[in-house]
N, C-alpha and C positions, 0 to 999 in steps of 0.2 A: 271278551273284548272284540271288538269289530274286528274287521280285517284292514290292514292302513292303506290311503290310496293316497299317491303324491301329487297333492294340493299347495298350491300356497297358502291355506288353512297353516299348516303344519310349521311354516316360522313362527307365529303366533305362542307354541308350546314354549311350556319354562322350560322346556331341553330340548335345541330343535334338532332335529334328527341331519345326521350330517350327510353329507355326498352318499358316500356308503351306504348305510342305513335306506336312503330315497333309493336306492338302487334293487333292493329288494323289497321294495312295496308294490301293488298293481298300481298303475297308470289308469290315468279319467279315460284315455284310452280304450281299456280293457273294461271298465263298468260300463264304457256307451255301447261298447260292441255287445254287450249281453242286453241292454234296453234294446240296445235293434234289432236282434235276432225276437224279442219277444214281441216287439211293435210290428214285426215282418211276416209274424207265422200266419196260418189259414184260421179264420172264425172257429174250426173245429177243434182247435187246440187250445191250450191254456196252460201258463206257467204257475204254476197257486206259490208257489217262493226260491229262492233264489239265494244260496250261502256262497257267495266269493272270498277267498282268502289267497294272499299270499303264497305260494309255493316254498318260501321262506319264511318258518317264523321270528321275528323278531325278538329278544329278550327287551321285557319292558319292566323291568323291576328295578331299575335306574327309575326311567321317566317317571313311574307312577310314585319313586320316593320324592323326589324335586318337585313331581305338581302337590305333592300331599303337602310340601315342606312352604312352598312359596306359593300356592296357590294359582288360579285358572289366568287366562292370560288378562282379566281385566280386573284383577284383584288388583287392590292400593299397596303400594312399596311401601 
């Protein structure tokens, strides 16, 4: 699973992640300062990829029961 970044993407979920939960996810914040460090470097350099995660991980075996049960966010009630 990816690593979560706190989006307003993320009320859109059939379990949205509460105060708590956003509190240990990275921030858009923290994914643009790693785009600019690599928009920033010398021609002689190169990032070939880039894994971000959390310092926290999250237990998602709630969410991933709720999305499987009620489906993505533009499934028909």
């Amino acid at each position: 699973m990816p690593g979560e970044v706190d989006t307003p993407i993320l009320s859109r979920r059939p379990l949205v992640p509460d105060d708590k939960a956003r509190a240990t996810m990275m921030q858009a914040e923290d994914v643009a300062r790693a785009v600019l460090l690599c928009a920033t470097l010398p021609p002689r350099t190169v990032i070939e990829e880039i894994v971000m995660s959390p310092t926290i991980a999250r237990d998602w075996s709630v969410d991933v029961a709720v999305a499987a049960r009620e489906g993505g966010p533009d499934a028909a009630p």
